[in-house]
C-alpha positions as CSV (number, residue, x, y, z in Angstrom):
1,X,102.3,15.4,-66.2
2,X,101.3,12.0,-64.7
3,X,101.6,11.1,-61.4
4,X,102.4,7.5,-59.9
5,X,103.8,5.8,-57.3
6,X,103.4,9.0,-55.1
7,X,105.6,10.9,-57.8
8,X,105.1,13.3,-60.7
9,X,106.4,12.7,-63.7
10,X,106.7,15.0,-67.4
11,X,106.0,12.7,-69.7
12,X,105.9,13.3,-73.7
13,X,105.3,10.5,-76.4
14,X,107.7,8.0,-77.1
15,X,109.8,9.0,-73.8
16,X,111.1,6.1,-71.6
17,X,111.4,6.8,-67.2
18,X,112.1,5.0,-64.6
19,X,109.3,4.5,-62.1
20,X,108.0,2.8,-59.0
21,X,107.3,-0.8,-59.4
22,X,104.1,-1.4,-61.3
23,X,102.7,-5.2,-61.4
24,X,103.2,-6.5,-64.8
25,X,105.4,-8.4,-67.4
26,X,107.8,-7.0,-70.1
27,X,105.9,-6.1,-73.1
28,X,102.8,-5.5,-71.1
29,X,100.7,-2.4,-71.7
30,X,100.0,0.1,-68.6
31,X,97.6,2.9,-68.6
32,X,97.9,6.1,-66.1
33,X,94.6,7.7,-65.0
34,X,96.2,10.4,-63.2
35,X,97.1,13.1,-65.5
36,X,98.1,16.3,-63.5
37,X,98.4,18.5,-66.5
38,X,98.3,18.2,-70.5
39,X,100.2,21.0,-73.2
40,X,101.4,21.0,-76.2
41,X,105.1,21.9,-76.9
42,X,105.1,25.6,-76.7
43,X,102.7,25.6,-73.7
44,X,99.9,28.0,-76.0
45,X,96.8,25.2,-75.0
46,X,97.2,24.2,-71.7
47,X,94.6,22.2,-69.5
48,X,94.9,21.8,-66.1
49,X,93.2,19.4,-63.7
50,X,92.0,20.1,-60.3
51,X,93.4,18.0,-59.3
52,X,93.1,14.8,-62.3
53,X,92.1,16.1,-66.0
54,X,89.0,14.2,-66.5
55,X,89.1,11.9,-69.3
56,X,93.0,11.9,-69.6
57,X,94.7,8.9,-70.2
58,X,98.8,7.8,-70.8
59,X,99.0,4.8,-72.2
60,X,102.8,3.1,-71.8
61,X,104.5,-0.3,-72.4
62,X,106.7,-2.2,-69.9
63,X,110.0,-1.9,-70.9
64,X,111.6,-3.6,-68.0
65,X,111.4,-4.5,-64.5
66,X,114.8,-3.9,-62.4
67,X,116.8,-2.9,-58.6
68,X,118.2,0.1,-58.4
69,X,121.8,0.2,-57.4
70,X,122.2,-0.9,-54.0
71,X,123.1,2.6,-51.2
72,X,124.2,1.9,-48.1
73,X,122.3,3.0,-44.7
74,X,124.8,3.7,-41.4
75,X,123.6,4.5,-38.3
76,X,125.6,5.6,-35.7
77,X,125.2,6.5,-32.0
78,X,128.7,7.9,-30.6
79,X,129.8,6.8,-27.1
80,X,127.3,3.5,-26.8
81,X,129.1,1.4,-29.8
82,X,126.0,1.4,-31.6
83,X,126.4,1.1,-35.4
84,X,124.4,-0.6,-38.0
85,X,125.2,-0.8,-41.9
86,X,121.8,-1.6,-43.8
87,X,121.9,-2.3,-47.6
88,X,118.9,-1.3,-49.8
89,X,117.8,-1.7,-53.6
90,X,115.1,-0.2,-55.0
91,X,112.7,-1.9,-57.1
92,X,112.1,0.6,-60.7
93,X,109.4,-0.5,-63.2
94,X,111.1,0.9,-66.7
95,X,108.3,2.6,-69.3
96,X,107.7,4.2,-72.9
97,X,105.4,6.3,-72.9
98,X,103.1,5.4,-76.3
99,X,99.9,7.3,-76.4
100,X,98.9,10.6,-74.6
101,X,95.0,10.9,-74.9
102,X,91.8,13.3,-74.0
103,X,88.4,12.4,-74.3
């Protein structure tokens, strides 16, 4: 479990997310410091940071950088004609996850 961005994220080997923007190129390699948690499939050896496991490290490649779909924001006040329609996209970094490691 990494977390970025102000997020948490389960992350296994070889998966691909969606994340907050992260400064970089396609094909560039990223490297998360802040592992939450790390265990193994079945959950027997399990190692929990308080709060960061020290000497964890999740190494990923940048897969893509994108916007999100755009939503639309209304805000209405009744009985003072007061409306505003505000468009937002979201900027998404997209990742595979390579190499899960502890020093």
């Amino acid at each position: 479990m990494i977390k970025t961005g102000g997020k948490q994220y389960k992350v296994k080997e070889k998966d691909t997310l969606k994340i907050e923007k992260v400064l970089g190129e396609n094909g560039n390699k990223v490297s998360f410091d802040e592992v939450l948690l790390i265990a193994d499939e079945k959950g027997k050896d399990v190692n929990i940071g308080a709060p960061k496991v020290k000497g964890a490290k999740v190494e990923a490649t940048i897969l893509e950088q994108g916007r999100a779909r755009k939503i639309s924001v209304i805000k209405y006040k009744r009985k003072t004609r007061y409306r505003r329609n505000l468009g937002h996209r979201q900027v998404f970094t997209k990742v595979e996850v390579n190499k899960i490691t502890v020093k």
